[in-house]
VEXPA-387103 format. One record per residue: residue number from 1; chain; x, y, z of N, C-alpha, C in turn. Coordinates in nm, 2 decimals, decimal comma, m for minus. Layout:
// residues N
(pt NUM; 'A'; (X; Y; Z); (X; Y; Z); (X; Y; Z)),
...
//
This chain:
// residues 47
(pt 1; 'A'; (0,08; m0,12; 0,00); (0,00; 0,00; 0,00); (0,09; 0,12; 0,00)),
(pt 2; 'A'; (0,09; 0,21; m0,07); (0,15; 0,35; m0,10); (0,14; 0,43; m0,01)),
(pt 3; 'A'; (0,19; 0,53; 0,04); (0,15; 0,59; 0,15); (0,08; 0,70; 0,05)),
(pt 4; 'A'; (m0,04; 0,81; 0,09); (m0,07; 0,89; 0,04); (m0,08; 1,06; 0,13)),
(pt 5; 'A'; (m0,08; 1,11; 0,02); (m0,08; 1,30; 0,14); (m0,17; 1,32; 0,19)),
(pt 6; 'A'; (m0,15; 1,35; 0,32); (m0,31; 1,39; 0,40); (m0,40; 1,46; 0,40)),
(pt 7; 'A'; (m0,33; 1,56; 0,30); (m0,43; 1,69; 0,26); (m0,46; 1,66; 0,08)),
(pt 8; 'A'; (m0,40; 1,60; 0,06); (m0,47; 1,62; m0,09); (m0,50; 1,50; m0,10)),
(pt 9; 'A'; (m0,45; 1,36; m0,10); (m0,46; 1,24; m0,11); (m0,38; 1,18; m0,25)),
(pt 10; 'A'; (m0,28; 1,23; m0,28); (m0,20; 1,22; m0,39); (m0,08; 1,12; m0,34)),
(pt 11; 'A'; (m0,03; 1,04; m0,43); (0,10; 0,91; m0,37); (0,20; 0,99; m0,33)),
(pt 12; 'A'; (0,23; 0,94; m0,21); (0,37; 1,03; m0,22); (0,49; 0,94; m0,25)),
(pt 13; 'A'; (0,60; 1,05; m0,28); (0,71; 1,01; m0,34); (0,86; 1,00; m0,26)),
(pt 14; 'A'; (0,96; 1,04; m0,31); (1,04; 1,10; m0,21); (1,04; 1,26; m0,16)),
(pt 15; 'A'; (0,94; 1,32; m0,23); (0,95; 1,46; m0,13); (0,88; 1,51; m0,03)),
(pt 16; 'A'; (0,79; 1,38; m0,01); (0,73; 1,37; 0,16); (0,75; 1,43; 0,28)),
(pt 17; 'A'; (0,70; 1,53; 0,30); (0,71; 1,62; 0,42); (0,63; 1,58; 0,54)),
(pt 18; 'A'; (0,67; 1,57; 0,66); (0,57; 1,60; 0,76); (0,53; 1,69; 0,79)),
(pt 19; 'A'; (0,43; 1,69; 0,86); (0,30; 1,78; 0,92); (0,23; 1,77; 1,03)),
(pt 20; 'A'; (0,24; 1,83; 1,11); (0,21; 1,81; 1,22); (0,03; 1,89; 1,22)),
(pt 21; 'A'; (m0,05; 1,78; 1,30); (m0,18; 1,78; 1,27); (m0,24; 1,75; 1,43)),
(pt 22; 'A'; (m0,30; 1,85; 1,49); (m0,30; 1,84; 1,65); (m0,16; 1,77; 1,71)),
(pt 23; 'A'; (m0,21; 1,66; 1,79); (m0,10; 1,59; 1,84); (0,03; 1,46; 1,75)),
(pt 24; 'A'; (m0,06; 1,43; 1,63); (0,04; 1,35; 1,52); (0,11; 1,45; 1,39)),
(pt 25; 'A'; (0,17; 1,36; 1,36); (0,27; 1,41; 1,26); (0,21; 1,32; 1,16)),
(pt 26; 'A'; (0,12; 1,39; 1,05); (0,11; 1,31; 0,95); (0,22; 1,36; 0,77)),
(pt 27; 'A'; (0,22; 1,28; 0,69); (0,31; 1,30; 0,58); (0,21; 1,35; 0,49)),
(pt 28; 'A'; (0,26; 1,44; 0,39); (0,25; 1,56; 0,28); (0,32; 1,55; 0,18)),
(pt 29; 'A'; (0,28; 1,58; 0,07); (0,37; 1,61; m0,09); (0,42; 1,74; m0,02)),
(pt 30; 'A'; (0,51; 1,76; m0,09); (0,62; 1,85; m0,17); (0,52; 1,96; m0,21)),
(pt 31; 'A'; (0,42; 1,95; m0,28); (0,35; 2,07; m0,32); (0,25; 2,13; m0,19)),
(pt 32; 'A'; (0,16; 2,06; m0,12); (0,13; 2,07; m0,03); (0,15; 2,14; 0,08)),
(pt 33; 'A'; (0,30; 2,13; 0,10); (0,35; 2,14; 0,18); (0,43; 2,30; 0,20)),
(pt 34; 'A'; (0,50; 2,30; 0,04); (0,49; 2,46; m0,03); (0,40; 2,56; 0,01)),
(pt 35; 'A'; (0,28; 2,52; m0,06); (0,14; 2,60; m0,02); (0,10; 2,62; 0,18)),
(pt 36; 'A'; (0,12; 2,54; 0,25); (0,13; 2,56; 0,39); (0,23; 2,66; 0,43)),
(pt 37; 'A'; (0,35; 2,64; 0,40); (0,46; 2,77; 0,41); (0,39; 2,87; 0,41)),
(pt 38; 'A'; (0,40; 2,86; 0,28); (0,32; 3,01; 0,20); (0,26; 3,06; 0,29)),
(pt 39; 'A'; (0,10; 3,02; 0,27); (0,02; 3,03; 0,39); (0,03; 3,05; 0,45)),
(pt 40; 'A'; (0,16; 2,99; 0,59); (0,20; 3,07; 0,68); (0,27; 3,18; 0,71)),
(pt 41; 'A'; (0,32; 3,19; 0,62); (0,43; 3,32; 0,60); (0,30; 3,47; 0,56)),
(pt 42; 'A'; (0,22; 3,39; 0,50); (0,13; 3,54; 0,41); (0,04; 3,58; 0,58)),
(pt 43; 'A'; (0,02; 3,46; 0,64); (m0,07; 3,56; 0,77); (0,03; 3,57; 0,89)),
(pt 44; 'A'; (0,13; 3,55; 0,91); (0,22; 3,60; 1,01); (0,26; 3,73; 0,97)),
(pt 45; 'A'; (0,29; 3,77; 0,81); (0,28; 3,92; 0,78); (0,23; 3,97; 0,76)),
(pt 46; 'A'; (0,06; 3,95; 0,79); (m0,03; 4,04; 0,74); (m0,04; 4,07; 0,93)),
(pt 47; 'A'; (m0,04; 4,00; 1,00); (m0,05; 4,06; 1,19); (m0,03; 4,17; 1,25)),
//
């Protein structure tokens, strides 16, 4: 069984990121994971 991303549900590959989700660490694409950055970076400077 493939592991898949927790937010999009896409196979992941080798650029598998974790993500911490309440108390677990679940795994993420590479793109996914980009777009969360992002995200966090766009409302820590918008504060």
């Amino acid at each position: 069984m493939e592991l898949r991303c927790y937010l999009c549900d896409e196979e992941l590959g080798k650029d598998a990121k974790p993500f911490k989700v309440g108390m677990k660490e679940e795994m993420i694409c590479g793109e996914c994971y980009t777009k969360t950055v992002n995200r966090r970076k766009a409302l820590d400077g918008s504060a």
